[in-house]
C-alpha positions in Angstrom: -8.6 31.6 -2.0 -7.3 35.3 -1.5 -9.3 37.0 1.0 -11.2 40.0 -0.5 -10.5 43.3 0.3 -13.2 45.3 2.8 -15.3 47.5 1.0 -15.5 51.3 2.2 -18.8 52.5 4.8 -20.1 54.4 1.7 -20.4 51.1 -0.4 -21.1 48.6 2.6 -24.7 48.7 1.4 -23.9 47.8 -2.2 -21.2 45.7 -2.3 -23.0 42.8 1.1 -23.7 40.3 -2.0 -20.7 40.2 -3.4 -18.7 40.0 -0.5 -20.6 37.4 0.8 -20.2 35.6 -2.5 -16.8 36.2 -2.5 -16.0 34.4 1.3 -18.0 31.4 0.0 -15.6 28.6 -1.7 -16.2 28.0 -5.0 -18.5 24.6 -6.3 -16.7 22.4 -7.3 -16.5 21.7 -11.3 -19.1 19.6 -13.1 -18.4 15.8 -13.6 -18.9 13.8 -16.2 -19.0 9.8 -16.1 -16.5 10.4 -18.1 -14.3 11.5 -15.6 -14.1 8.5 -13.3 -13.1 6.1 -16.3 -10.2 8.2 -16.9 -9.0 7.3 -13.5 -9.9 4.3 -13.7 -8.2 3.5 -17.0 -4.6 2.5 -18.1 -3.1 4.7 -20.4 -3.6 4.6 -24.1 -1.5 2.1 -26.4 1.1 2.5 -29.0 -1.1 1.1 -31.8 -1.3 -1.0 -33.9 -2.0 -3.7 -31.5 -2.8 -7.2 -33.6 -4.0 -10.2 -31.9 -5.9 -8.3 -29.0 -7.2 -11.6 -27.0 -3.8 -12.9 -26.9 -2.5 -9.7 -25.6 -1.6 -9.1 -21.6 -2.7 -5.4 -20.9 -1.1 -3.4 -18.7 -2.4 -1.4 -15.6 -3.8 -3.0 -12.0 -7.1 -4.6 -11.9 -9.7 -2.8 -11.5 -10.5 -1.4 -7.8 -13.7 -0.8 -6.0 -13.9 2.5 -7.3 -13.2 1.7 -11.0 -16.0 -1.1 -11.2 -18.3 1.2 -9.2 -17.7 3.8 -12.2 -17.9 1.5 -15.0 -20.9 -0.2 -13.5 -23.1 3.6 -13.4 -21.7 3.9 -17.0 -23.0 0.6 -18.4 -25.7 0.6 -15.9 -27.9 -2.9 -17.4 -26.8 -2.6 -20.8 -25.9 -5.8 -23.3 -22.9 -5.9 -25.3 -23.4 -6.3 -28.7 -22.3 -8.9 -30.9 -20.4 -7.8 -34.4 -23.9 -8.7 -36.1 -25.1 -5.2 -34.5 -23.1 -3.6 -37.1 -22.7 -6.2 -39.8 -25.8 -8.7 -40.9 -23.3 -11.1 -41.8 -22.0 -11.8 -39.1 -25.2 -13.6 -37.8 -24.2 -16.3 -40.1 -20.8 -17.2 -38.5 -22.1 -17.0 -35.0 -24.7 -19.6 -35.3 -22.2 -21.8 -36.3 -21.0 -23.0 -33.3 -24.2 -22.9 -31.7 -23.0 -20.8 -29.1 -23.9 -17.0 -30.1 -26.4 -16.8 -27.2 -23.4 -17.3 -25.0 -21.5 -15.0 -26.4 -24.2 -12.0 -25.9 -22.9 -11.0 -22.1 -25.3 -9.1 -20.2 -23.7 -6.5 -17.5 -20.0 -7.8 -17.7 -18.6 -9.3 -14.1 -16.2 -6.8 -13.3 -14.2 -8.4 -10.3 -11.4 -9.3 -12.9 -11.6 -6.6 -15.1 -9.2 -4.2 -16.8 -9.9 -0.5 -18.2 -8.0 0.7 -21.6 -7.9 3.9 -22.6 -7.9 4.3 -26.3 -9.2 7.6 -27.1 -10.4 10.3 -24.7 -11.3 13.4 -26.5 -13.8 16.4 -26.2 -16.4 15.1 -28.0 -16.0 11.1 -27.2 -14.1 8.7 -26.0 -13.5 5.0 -26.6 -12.8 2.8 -24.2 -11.4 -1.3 -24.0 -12.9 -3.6 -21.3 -10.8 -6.4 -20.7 -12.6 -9.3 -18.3 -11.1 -12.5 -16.8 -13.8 -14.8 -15.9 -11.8 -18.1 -15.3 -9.1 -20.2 -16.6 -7.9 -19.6 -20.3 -8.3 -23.2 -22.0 -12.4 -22.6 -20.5 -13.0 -19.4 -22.3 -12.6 -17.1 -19.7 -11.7 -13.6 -21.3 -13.7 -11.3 -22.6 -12.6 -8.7 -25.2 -15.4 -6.0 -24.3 -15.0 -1.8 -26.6 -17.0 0.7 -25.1 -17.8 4.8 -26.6 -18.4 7.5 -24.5 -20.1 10.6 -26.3 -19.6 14.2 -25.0 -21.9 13.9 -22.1 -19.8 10.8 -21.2 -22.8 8.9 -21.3 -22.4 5.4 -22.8 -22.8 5.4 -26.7 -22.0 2.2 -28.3 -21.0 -1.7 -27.8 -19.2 -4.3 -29.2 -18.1 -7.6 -27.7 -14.6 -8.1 -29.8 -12.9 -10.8 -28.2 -14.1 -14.2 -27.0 -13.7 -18.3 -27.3 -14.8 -21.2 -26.5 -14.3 -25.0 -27.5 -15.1 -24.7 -31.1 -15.3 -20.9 -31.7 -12.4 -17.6 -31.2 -13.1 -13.8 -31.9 -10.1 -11.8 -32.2 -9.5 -8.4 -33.1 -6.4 -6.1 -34.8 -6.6 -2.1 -33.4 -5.5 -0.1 -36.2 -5.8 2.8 -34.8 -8.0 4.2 -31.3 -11.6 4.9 -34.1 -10.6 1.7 -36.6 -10.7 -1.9 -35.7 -11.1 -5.3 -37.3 -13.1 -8.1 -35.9 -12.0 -12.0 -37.2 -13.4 -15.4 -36.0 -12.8 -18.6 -36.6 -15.0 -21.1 -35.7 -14.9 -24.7 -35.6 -11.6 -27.5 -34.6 -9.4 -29.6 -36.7 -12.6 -32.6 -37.0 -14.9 -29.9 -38.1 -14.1 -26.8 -40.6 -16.0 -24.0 -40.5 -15.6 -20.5 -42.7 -13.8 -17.5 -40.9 -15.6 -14.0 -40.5 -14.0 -10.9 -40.7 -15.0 -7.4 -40.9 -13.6 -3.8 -40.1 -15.5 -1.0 -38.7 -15.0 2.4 -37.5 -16.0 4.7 -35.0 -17.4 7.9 -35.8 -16.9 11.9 -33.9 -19.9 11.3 -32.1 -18.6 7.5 -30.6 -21.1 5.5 -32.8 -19.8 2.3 -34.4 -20.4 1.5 -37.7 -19.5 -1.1 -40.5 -16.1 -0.5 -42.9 -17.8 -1.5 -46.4 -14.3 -0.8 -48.4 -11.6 -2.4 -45.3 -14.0 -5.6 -44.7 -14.1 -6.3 -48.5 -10.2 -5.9 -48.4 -10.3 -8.2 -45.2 -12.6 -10.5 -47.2 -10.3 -10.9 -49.9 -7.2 -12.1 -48.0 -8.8 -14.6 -46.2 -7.8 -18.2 -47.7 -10.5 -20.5 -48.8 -12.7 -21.8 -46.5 -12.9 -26.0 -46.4 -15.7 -28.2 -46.1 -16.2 -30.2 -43.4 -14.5 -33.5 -44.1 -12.8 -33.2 -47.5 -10.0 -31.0 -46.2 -10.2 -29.4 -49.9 -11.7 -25.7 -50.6 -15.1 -25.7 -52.5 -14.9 -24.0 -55.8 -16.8 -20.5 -54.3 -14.3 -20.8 -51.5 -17.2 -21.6 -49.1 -17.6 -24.0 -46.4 -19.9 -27.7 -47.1 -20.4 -28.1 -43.8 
């Protein structure tokens, strides 16, 4: 910082505050939680990215400092499931019987990856990638995060998981529009597939696509009942 100049004997009097004001550093500038995830995080995508849980992401693991922030910005919060957003989804997650599972509490973060998708102003929306043991077991998590302009934590949404008899994908359209598909069930036992889209408003709130999960809805082939290996006339599963 320049030094400031010495004020005359006739203004000594006057100007002591502002001298003294002016020798003192400066504070340092407000921080936001928002700040330390932008460190943390790996830079934002090219997108479209399709087939997210099959995806490798880029950027290191995340380091002592980068789980410390994401911890303070999640603090005991659960992710949601898609059924947060969409009532329908409830449906396809009993299915497998394993929708408690699939409701993580505070994510482990010791194998976790930060995404950047969006980082702007007034929000910013975040992918949580965590690897929690060996692939064929179900060990990844798909985990998107908002941030609103206090970069306080906004909204959840777990959008990417498996297990034996169950998988939830998702297809980034852009950084505020994604879909959400799962199919649940193995070649012995047919279940129907969900999908949905949503969005992600200004503010960093999630909500429901009406028009893109009816378009989603209507490209995805029949579903079969269990044991005939033929559709049902509505398309729906017997099982």
């Amino acid at each position: 910082m320049p030094a400031c100049p010495r004020p005359g004997w006739a203004i000594a009097v006057l100007s002591a505050l502002s001298l003294s004001a002016c020798e003192r550093p400066a504070p340092p500038a407000a921080t936001t939680p928002t700040d330390c995830l932008t460190r943390a995080a790996a830079d934002p995508p090219v997108l479209p990215w399709t087939s997210l849980h099959a995806r490798e992401l880029a950027g290191a693991p995340l380091d002592a400092s980068g789980r410390d922030c994401i911890a303070g910005v999640l603090g005991a919060t659960r992710f949601a499931a898609p059924q947060a957003y969409d009532a329908d989804a409830a449906a396809a997650q009993r299915l497998p019987g394993e929708d408690a599972d699939l409701r993580l509490g505070p994510p482990p973060l010791a194998r976790g990856r930060l995404v950047r998708l969006d980082s702007a102003a007034d929000r910013g929306i975040w992918l949580l990638r965590i690897e929690t043991g060996p692939e064929t077991a179900g060990g990844r998590y798909d985990l998107l995060f908002t941030t609103g302009a206090d970069g306080r934590l906004r909204d959840t949404v777990l959008i990417g998981a498996d297990r034996a008899h169950y998988r939830r994908d998702a297809n980034l359209l852009r950084a505020d529009r994604f879909a959400v598909i799962e199919q649940t069930g193995d070649e012995q036992a047919h279940r129907p597939t969900y999908a949905a889209a949503f969005t992600i408003d200004r503010d960093g709130r999630i909500a429901l696509d009406p028009s893109g999960t009816a378009e989603l809805r209507a490209a995805l082939p029949p579903a079969v009942p269990a044991g005939t290996g033929e559709p049902d006339a509505a398309g729906r599963s017997g099982g």
